[in-house]
TIGU-676458 format. One record per residue (C-alpha): residue number from 1; x, y, z; residue in three letters. Coordinates in pm, whole numbers. Layout:
[NUM [X Y Z] ala]
...
***
This chain:
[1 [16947 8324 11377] unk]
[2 [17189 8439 11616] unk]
[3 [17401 8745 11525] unk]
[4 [17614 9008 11703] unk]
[5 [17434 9184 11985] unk]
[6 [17250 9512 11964] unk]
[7 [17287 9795 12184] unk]
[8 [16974 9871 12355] unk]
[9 [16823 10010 12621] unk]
[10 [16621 9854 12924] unk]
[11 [16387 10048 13182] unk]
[12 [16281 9913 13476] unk]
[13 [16000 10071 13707] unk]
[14 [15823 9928 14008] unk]
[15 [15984 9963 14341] unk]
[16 [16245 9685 14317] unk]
[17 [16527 9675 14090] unk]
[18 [16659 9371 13799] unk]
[19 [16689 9014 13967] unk]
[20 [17056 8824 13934] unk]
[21 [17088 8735 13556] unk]
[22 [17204 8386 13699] unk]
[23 [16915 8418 14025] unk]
[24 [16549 8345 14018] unk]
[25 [16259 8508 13824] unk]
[26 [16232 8847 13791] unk]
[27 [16126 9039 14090] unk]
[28 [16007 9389 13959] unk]
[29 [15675 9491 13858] unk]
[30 [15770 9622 13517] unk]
[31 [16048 9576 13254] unk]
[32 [16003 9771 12928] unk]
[33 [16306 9670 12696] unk]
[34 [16372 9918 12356] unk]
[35 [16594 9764 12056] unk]
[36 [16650 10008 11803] unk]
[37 [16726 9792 11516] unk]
[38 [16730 9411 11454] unk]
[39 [17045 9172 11522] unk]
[40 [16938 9045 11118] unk]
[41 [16684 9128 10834] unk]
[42 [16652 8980 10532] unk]
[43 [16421 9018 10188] unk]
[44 [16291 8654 10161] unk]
[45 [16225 8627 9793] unk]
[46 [16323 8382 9582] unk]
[47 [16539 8619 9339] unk]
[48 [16708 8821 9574] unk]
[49 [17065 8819 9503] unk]
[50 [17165 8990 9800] unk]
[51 [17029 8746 10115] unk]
[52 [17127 8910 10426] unk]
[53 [17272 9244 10287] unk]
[54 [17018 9452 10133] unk]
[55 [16949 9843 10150] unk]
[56 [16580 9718 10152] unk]
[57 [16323 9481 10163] unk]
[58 [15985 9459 10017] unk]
[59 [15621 9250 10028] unk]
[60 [15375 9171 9821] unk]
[61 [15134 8852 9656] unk]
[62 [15057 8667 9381] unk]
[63 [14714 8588 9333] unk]
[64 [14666 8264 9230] unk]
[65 [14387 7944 9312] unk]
[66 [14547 7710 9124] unk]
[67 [14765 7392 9351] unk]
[68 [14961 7362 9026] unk]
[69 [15147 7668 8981] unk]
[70 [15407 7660 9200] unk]
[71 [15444 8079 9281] unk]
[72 [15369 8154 9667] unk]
[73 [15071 8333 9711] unk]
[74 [15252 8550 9973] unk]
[75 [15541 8567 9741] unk]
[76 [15756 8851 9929] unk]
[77 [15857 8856 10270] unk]
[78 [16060 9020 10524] unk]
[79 [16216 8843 10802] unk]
[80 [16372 8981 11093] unk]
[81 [16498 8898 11480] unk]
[82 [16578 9076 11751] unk]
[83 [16831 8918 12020] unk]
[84 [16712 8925 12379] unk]
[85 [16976 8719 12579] unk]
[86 [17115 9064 12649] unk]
[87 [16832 9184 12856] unk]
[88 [16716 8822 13020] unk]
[89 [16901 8477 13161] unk]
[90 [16756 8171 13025] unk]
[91 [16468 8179 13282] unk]
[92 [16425 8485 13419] unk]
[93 [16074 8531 13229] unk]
[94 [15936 8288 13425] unk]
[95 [15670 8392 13590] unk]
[96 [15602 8720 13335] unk]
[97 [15404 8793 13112] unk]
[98 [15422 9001 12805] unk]
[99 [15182 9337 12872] unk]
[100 [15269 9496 12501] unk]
[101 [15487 9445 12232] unk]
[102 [15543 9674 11949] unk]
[103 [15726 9649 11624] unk]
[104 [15781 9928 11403] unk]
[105 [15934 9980 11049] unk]
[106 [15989 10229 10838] unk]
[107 [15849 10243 10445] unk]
[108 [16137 10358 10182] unk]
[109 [15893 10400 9867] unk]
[110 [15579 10541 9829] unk]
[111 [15256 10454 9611] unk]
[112 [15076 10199 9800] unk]
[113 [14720 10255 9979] unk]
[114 [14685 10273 10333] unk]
[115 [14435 9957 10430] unk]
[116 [14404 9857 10826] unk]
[117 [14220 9612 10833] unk]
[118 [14278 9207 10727] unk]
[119 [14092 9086 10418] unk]
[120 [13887 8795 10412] unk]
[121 [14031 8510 10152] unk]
[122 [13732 8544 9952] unk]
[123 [13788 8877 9829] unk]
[124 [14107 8730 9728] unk]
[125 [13915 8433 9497] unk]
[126 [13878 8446 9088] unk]
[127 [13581 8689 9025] unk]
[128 [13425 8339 8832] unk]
[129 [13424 8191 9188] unk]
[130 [13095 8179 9349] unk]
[131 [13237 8191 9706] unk]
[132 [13432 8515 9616] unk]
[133 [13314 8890 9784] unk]
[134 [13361 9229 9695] unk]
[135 [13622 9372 9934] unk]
[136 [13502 9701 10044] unk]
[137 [13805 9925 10115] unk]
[138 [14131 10034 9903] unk]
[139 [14399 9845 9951] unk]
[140 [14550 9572 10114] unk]
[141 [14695 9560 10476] unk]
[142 [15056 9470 10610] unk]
[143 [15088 9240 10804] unk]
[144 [15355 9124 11096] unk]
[145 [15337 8696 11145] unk]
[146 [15607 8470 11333] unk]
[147 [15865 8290 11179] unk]
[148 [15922 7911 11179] unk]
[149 [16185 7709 10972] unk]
[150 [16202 7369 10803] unk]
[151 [16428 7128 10594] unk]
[152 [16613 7081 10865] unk]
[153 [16662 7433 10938] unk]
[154 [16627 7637 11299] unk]
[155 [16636 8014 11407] unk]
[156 [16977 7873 11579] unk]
[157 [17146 7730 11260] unk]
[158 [17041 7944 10963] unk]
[159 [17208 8173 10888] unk]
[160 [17074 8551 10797] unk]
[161 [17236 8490 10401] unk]
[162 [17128 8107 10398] unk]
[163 [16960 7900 10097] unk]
[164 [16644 8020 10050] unk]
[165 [16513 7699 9955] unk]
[166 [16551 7367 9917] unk]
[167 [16405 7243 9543] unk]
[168 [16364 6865 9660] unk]
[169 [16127 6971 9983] unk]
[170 [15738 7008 9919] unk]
[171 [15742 7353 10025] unk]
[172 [16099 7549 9946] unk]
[173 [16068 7884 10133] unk]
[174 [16320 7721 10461] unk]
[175 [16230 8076 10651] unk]
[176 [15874 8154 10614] unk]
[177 [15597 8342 10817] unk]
[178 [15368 8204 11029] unk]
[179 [15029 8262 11204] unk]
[180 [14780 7984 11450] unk]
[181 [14559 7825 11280] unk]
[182 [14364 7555 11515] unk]
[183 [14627 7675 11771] unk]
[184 [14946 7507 11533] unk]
[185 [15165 7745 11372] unk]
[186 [15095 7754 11013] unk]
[187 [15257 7888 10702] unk]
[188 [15071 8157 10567] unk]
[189 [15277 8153 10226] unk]
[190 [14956 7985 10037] unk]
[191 [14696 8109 10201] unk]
[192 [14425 8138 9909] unk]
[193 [14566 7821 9768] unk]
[194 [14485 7705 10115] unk]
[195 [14165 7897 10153] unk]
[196 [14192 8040 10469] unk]
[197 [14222 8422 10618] unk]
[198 [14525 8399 10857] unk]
[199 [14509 8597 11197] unk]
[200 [14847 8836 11217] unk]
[201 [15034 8924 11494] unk]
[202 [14922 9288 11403] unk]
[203 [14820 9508 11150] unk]
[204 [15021 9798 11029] unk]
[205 [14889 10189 11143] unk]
[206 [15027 10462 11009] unk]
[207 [14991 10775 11191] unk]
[208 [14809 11069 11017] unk]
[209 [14712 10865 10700] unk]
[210 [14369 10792 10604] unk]
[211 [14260 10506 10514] unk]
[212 [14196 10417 10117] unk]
[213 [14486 10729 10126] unk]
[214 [14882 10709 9967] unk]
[215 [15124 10670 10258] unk]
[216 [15367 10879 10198] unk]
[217 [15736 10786 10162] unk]
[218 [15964 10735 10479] unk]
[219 [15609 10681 10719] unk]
[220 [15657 10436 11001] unk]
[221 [15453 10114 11037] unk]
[222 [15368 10076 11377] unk]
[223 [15251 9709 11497] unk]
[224 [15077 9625 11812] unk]
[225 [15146 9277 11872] unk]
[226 [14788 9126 12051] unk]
[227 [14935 8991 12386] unk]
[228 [14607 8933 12457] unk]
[229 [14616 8642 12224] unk]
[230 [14718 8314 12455] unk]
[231 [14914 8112 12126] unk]
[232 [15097 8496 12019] unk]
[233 [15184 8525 12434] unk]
[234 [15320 8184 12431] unk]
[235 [15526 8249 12131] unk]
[236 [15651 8593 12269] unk]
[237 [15756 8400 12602] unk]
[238 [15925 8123 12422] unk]
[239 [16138 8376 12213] unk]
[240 [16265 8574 12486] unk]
[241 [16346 8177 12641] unk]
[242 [16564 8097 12391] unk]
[243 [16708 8481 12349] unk]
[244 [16575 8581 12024] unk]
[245 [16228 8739 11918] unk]
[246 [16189 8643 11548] unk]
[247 [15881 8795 11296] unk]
[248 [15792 8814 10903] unk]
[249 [15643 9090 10730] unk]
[250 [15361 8983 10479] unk]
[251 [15089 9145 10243] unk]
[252 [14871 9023 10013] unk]
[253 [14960 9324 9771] unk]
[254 [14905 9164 9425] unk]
[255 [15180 9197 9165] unk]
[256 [15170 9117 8813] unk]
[257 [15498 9005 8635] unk]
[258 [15707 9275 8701] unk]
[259 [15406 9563 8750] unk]
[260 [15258 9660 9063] unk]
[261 [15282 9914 9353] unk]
[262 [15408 9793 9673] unk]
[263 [15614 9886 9950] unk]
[264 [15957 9906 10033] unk]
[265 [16092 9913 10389] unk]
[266 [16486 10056 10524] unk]
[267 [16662 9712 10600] unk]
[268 [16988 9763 10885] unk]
[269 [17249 9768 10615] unk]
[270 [17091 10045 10436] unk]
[271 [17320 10370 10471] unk]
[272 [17015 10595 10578] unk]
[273 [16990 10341 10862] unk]
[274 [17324 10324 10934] unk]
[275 [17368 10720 10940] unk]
[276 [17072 10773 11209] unk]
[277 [16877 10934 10915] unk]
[278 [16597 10629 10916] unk]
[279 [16560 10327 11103] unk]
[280 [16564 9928 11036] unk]
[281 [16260 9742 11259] unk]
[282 [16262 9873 11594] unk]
[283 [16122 9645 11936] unk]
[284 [15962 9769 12235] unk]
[285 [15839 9576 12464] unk]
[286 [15705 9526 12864] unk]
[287 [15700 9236 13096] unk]
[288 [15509 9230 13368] unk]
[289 [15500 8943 13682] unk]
[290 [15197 8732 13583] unk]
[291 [14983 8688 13855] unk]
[292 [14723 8489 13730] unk]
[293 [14942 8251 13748] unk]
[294 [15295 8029 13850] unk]
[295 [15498 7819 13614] unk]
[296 [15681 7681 13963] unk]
[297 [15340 7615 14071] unk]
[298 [15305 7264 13938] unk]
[299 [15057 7180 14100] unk]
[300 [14847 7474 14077] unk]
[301 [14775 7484 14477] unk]
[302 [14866 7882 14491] unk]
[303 [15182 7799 14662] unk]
[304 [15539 7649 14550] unk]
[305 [15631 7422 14799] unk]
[306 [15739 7076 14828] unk]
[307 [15500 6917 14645] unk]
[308 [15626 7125 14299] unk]
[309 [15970 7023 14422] unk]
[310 [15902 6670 14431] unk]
[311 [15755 6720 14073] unk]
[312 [16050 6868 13933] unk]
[313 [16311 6602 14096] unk]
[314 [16056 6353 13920] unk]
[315 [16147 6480 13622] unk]
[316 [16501 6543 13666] unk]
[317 [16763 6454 13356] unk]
[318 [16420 6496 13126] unk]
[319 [16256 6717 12867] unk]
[320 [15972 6731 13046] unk]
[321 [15834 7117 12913] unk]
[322 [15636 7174 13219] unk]
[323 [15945 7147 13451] unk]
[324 [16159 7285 13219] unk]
[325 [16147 7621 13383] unk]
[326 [16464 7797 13159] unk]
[327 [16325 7651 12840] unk]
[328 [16677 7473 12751] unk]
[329 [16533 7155 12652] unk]
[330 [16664 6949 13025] unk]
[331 [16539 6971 13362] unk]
[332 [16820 7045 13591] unk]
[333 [17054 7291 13821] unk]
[334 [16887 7580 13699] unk]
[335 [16556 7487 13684] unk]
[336 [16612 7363 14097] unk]
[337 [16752 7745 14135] unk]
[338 [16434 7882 13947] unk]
[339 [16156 7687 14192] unk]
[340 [16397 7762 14487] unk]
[341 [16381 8162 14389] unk]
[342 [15973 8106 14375] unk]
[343 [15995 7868 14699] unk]
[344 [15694 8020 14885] unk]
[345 [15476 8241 14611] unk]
***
């Protein structure tokens, strides 16, 4: 989803400065970028009658085994993007790598239990299944995920108030979050229908709250993002390729009907928000220059040189992803300017 820019701020340390937004890859040791709210948010639940203007969003689960009832198991989600293209040039995080990424929120309500850790499925299971287990803390955790689209949908054409479903399509949610499973990104919406424990992005922590403990209302959710993870590095990379860093918010918070405790969080168009008085989901991130390795480096011989150029003129006109150095879908001018910047590494 593409939406009006955010100011933000970018800090760059090392001993050289920012690379040409139309040059090569980036040339300085560090980059730590700092959004302070999202370019869109939205409460992705199937009754909201606000999409894409709401003071706040919220998450939480139906419990439920059973393929034929058609409620989402994580039934309420927030999605949210961030847009990057101000900070980086298709291309210029070639050759980086993502050394920490962290999302926070802030929580609007209070009530719910303070839980850090991810729950196994089979805590989640009917207590008259035998595969079920006794989940030993309070609580449930929050978790952050990716985002992926379908029905024909992409981040570049859906719009942050769009149709939250389609009826006809086997699954309806058209924005929905997303974690690896088998290294595939996989919709986590049905995960005990599924029967499988997702891995997040993060976990929520809350500063000063113990766990099994109330958090206490207007607390900030801080979430690490593991970059050490190779499939959540890749999909941190291609975000800031295409401009836009997109997650979901998910918990497996049970709700009954109408009943149950769960938590709130300050979406951008809230007026708190909008007065400086609390804040919509926050970014922070750093890129460093990847040393381990070279995407120019086709061949992997520890030098660019004229064998990678050969490779890339091979593939000239194509999709080929490996060649495809700026990420816009066709090798070509600025892909050539890319291996020429790396010529010699």
């Amino acid at each position: 989803m593409r939406r009006p820019k955010t100011i933000s701020m970018l800090v760059l340390t090392g001993s050289t400065g920012l690379a040409s937004l139309t040059g090569s890859t980036l040339a300085q040791e560090s980059i730590q970028i700092d959004i302070p709210a999202p370019s869109w948010d939205r409460w992705n639940y199937a009754f909201n009658a606000t999409p894409g203007f709401r003071q706040a969003g919220s998450t939480f689960a139906y419990w439920t085994e059973s393929l034929e009832d058609p409620t989402d198991n994580r039934l309420g989600q927030i999605v949210f993007g961030f847009d990057t293209s101000v900070q980086f040039a298709p291309g210029q995080t070639a050759g980086m790598k993502v050394t920490s990424a962290t999302i926070t929120l802030q929580q609007s309500n209070e009530g719910v239990l303070y839980d850090s850790t991810t729950d196994p499925v089979e805590t989640m299971l009917d207590p008259g299944n035998p595969e079920r287990i006794e989940d030993t803390d309070a609580g449930q955790p929050i978790e952050l995920f990716g985002v992926n689209y379908r029905n024909g949908w992409t981040s570049t054409t859906y719009p942050e108030n769009g149709p939250y479903g389609d009826p006809d399509a086997e699954t309806t949610r058209n924005v929905f979050a997303v974690a690896y499973r088998d290294d595939v990104l996989t919709d986590v919406t049905n995960q005990i229908k599924e029967a499988w424990t997702p891995e997040p992005f993060a976990v929520s922590t809350v500063e000063d709250v113990s766990e099994g403990s109330v958090i206490p209302i207007d607390s900030v959710h801080t979430f690490d993002i593991d970059v050490d993870d190779v499939n959540v590095q890749d999909y941190l990379l291609e975000g800031l390729a295409t401009g836009e860093l997109e997650f979901a918010l998910a918990a497996m918070i049970p709700v009954s009907g109408q009943e149950g405790i769960f938590p709130n969080f300050y979406l951008k168009e809230n007026a708190l928000v909008e007065f400086g008085v609390a804040s919509a989901a926050t970014l922070q991130l750093t890129l460093e220059e990847d040393i381990s390795s070279n995407p120019c480096d086709f061949n992997g011989d520890g030098i660019v040189g004229g064998a990678d150029l050969a490779r890339l003129l091979s593939t000239w006109g194509t999709s080929d992803s490996e060649t495809d150095l700026d990420g816009n879908g066709q090798v070509g001018g600025s892909d050539l300017a890319i291996l020429l910047g790396c010529w010699g590494d």
